[in-house]
C-alpha positions as CSV (number, residue, x, y, z in Angstrom):
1,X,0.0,5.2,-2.9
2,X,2.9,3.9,-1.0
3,X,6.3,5.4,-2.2
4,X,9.5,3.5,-0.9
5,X,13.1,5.7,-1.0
6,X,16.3,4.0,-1.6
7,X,19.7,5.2,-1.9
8,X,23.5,5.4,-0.2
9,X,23.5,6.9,3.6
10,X,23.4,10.6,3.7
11,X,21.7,10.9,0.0
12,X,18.2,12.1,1.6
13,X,15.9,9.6,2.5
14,X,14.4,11.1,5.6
15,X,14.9,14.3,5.3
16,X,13.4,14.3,1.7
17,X,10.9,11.6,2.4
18,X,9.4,13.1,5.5
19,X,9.4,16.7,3.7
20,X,7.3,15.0,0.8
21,X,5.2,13.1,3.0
22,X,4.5,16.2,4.7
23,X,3.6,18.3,1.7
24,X,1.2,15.8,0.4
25,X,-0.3,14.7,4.1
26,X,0.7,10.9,3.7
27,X,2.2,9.0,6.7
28,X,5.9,8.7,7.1
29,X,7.8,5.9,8.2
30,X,11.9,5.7,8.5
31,X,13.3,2.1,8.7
32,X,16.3,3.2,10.6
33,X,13.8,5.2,13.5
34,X,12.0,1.6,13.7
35,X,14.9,0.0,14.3
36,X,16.2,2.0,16.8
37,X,12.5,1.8,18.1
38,X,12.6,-1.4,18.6
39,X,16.2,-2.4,20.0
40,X,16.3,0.7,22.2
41,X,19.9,1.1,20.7
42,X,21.4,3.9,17.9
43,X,22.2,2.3,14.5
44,X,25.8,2.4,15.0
45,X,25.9,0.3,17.8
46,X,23.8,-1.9,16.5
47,X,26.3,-2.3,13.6
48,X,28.9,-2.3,15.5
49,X,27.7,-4.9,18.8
50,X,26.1,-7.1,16.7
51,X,27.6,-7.0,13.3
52,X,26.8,-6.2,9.6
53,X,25.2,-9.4,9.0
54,X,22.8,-9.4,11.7
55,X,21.9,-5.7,11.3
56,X,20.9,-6.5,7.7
57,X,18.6,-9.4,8.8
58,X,17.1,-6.8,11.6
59,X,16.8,-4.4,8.9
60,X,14.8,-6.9,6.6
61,X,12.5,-7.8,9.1
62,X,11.4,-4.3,10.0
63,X,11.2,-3.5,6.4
64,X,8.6,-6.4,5.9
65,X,6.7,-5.7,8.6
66,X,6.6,-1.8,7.7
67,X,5.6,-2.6,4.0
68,X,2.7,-5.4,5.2
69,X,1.1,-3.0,7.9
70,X,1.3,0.1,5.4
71,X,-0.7,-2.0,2.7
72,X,-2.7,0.0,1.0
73,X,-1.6,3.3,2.8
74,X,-0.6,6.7,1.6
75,X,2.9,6.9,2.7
76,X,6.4,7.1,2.1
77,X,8.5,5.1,3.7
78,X,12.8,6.0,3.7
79,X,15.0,2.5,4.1
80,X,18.8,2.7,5.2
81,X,20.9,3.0,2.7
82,X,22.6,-0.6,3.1
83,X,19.0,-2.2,2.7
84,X,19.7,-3.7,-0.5
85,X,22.4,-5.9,0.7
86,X,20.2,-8.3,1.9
87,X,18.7,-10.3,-1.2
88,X,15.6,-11.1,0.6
89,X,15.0,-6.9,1.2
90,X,15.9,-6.4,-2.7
91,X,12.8,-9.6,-3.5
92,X,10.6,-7.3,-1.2
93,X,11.7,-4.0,-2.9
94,X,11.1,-5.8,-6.3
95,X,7.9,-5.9,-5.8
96,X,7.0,-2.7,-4.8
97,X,5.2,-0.3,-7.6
98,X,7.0,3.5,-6.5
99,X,10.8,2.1,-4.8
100,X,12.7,5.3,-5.8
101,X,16.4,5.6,-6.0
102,X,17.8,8.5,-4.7
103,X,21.0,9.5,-6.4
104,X,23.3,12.5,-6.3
105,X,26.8,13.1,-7.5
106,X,29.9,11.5,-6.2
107,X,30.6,15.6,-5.3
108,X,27.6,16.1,-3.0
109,X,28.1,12.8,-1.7
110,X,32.0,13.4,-0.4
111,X,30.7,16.8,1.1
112,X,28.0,14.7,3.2
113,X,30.1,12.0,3.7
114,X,32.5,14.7,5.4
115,X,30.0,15.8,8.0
116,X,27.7,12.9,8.2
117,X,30.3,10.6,10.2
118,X,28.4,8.5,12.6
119,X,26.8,6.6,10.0
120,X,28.9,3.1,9.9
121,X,29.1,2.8,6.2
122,X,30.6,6.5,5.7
123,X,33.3,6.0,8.8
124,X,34.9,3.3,6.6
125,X,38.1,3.9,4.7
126,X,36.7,2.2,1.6
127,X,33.0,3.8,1.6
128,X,33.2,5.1,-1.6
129,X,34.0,1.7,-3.3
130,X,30.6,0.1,-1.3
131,X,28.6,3.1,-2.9
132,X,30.0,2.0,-6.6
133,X,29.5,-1.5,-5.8
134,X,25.4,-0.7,-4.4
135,X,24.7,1.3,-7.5
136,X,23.9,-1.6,-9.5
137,X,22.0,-3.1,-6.4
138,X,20.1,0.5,-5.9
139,X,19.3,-0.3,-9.8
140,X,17.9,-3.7,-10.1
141,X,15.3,-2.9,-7.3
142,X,14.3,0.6,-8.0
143,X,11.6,1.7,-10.9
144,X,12.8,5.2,-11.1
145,X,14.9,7.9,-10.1
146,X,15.7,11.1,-9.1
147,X,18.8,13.2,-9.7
148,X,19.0,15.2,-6.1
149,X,21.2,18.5,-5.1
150,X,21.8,20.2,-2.1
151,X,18.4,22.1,-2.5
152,X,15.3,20.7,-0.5
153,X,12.5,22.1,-2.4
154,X,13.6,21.5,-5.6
155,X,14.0,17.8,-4.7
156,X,10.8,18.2,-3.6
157,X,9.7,19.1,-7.1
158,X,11.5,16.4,-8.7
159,X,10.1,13.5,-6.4
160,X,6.6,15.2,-7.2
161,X,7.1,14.9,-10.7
162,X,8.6,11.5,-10.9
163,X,5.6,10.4,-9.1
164,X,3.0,12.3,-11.3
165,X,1.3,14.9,-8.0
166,X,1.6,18.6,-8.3
C-alpha cells in the first residue's frame, strides 16, 4: 500500500507521515527532503533563486519519479504543500488510490503559520487567500481526508482509520 499526503505547508505532512510510516514499518519518503537532496539547496532558496514556476516543475519531476520507483511499495510518501499547483502533479495525484488531504482549521493553521516562517508560501502577506484558493485544488486530487489537531497520536489514529489498519 502506498499512501500519498497532501495539504497546505505546516498542516503535517512529514511529521505525521513519517510518524505513521513508522508505526506501521512502511518506507517514508518527503518530496521536499528529495528536492533538497537533489539541488543541494534549502526550499526557500530554491523558491526564491529560481522562481515559483520552476520550483513547481522541479517539484513534479521528483514526485513522478518518487511514485514510479515506490510502485508497488509500502510507504507513505508527504508532497509540499504547493504540489497541486502544477496540473501535471494534480493528473499524477489523480491517479493514485490513498492521496490523503490533510486539513485543519483556519485556527491551528494561523498558530503554525506564526512559527513556521521560513516556508515561502507562509512568509507571504496574502497566504491565507492561496490556502482558500488550494482547498478546492487539495479536493479534486485527494480521495479522502482527515480532520487533524494539534495532537500527534490522535492524528495518528485518524490516518489509521481512514486507511482501514489498526
Amino acid at each position: 500500500m502506498r499512501v500519498v499526503l497532501i495539504g497546505f505547508s505546516g498542516v503535517g505532512k512529514t511529521t505525521l507521515g513519517r510518524a505513521v510510516a513508522e508505526k506501521i514499518c512502511f518506507d517514508f519518503f518527503d518530496c521536499d527532503d528529495a528536492m533538497v537532496s537533489r539541488t543541494g539547496r534549502k526550499i526557500p532558496e530554491i523558491f526564491k533563486t529560481d522562481g515559483e514556476a520552476k520550483f513547481r516543475e522541479l517539484e513534479f519531476e521528483i514526485l513522478k519519479e518518487l511514485l514510479k520507483s515506490t510502485t508497488g511499495q509500502n510507504c507513505v510518501i508527504a508532497t509540499g504543500g504547493g504540489v497541486i499547483e502544477n496540473s501535471h502533479s494534480c493528473e499524477l495525484l489523480k491517479e493514485e488510490i490513498n492521496v490523503l488531504y490533510l486539513r485543519c482549521d483556519k485556527a491551528l493553521m494561523e498558530k503554525r503559520a506564526n512559527y513556521l516562517c521560513d516556508r515561502p508560501i507562509l512568509q507571504a502577506s496574502d497566504w491565507q487567500e492561496i490556502y482558500f484558493r488550494r482547498e478546492s485544488l487539495y479536493e479534486s486530487v485527494a480521495k479522502q481526508y482527515v480532520f487533524i489537531d494539534e495532537n500527534l497520536e490522535d492524528n495518528i489514529i485518524k490516518l489509521f482509520t481512514v486507511l482501514g489498519l489498526r
